[in-house]
Steps between C-alpha positions, in 0.01 A plus 500: 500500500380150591783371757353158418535521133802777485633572156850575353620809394314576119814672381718138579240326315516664224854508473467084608254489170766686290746298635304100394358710195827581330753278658733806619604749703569762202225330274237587808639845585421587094179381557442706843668806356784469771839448619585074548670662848098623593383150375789325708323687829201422470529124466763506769247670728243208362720248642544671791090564551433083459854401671533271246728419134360555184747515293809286411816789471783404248771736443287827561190292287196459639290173403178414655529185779203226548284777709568785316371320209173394653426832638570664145256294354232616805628866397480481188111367466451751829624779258363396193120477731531828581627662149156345390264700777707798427369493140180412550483797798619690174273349236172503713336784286583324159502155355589240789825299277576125587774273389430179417697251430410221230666218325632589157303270309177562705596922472485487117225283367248534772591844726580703188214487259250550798688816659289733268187356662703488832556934414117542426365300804723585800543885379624573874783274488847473263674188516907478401494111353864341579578205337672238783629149528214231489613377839587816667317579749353866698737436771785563335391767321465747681468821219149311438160572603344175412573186222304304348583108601397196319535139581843529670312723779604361811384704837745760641526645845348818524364481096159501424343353190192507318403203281299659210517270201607094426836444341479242180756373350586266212733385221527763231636488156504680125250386258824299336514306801139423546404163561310330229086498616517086581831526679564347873637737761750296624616351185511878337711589781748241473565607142537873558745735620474636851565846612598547828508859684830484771304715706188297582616190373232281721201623248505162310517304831222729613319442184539126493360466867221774475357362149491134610731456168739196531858631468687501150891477408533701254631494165738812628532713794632877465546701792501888397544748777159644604141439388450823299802380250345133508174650413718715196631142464140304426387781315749430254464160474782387650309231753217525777539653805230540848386847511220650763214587256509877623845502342442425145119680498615732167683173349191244496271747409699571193568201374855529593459204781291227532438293798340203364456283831366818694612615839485347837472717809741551754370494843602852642415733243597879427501668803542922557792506770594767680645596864208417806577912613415587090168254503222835560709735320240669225802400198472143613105470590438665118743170336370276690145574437523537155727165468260323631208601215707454283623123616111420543417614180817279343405143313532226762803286420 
């Protein structure tokens, strides 16, 4: 053991990680396969090994206190780091598997319909897609390998990203909605419904700004709860709504969206992200190479 660096007991951990995991003495004992007394020990003798609280105690209950929260979330990544070697130690004579992590919107119009070609030209590697919040981020996600970030990328301790193709984005409507071929932006705008996604609800402020387009007051504003719904929303015809061209990719090319004033580009970009200890893994270095063909070989916005 390094006396510098010692490290507690594995068996409190993992009863610690039971313990934040299922918010109980008996519910982490089930998941241990042992008696709450056993579990009881072996956080006691946790306490004991720091000389320090962790937990708040309330009538035989056991809740976590300010620390004991902070080093569950260090245990739980720690844990969750490990889990991931273990496989790969596992997998290394088959396919090398990577979760990634991708906005909804992003996941089915762009990731999906170019998995197949994904399949054929990275034979050596399987990737589990996982549909996540647009603004969630790798760091508190621990069960992923990597996620794919757009605009709303903003640079995480100990995350490492790279950029491999722009982010455009642009007003978006149905045919139905489309302005007529003469019409002014700003005056279309003021006369048209506007669709507003709760969970990035900045895009039109971003849009305004990054297209140099003066902003409108619109006829209407609708705010609908995330930007896969207001996309569902535009699409049937029920206003117009900023959406990151890589989102609606199947839509416009069938018609079913149009985005008659183009796109702007947002100045980060899509960006691979994934944890600075993952960055030369083989799973990651595969992605990321082929990510950035295919961003190159994308249309410029």
């Amino acid at each position: 053991m390094n006396l510098k660096h010692p490290l507690p007991p594995l068996n409190a951990l993992r009863a610690f990680d039971a313990l934040a995991r299922c918010g109980s003495l008996r519910a982490a004992a089930q998941d241990l396969g042992v008696v709450p007394g056993a579990v009881r020990q072996q956080l006691q003798g946790l306490e004991e090994y720091f000389g320090a609280a962790l937990f708040i105690r309330k009538g035989g209950r056991l809740a976590l206190n300010a620390a004991g929260l902070r080093f569950a979330d260090a245990v739980g990544i720690a844990f969750a780091i490990v889990s991931r070697a273990a496989e790969e130690v596992q997998q290394r004579d088959r396919k090398t598997r990577l979760r990634l992590g991708i906005p909804m919107p992003m996941a089915l119009s762009w990731l999906m319909p170019r998995l197949p070609r994904i399949h054929t030209d990275l034979r050596d590697l399987e990737i589990d897609v996982v549909p996540v919040a647009i603004t969630r981020t790798l760091a508190d996600a621990p069960d992923l390998d990597a996620m794919i970030a757009g605009g709303e990328y903003r640079p995480l301790p100990d995350i490492a990203a790279t950029a491999f193709m722009v982010d455009a984005f642009g007003p978006v409507s149905s045919p139905s909605c489309l302005a007529p071929p003469d019409a002014d932006l700003a005056n279309w705008l003021e006369n048209t419904t506007a669709l507003v996604a709760r969970d990035v609800p900045y895009l039109w402020d971003d849009w305004f700004r990054e297209s140099g387009t003066r902003p409108s007051r619109f006829l209407k504003r609708v705010e609908i709860d995330d930007l896969t719904l207001a996309i569902g929303a535009a699409k049937a015809g029920l206003g117009v709504t900023i959406a990151p061209r890589a989102s609606i990719e199947l839509e416009l090319a069938s018609g079913v969206l149009t985005a008659p004033f183009g796109f702007a580009s947002r100045p980060v970009g899509f960006r691979l992200c994934c944890r600075v200890a993952d960055r030369k893994s083989k799973a990651i270095g595969l992605l990321a190479d082929w990510l950035l063909r295919e961003g190159q070989a994308a249309d410029p916005a």
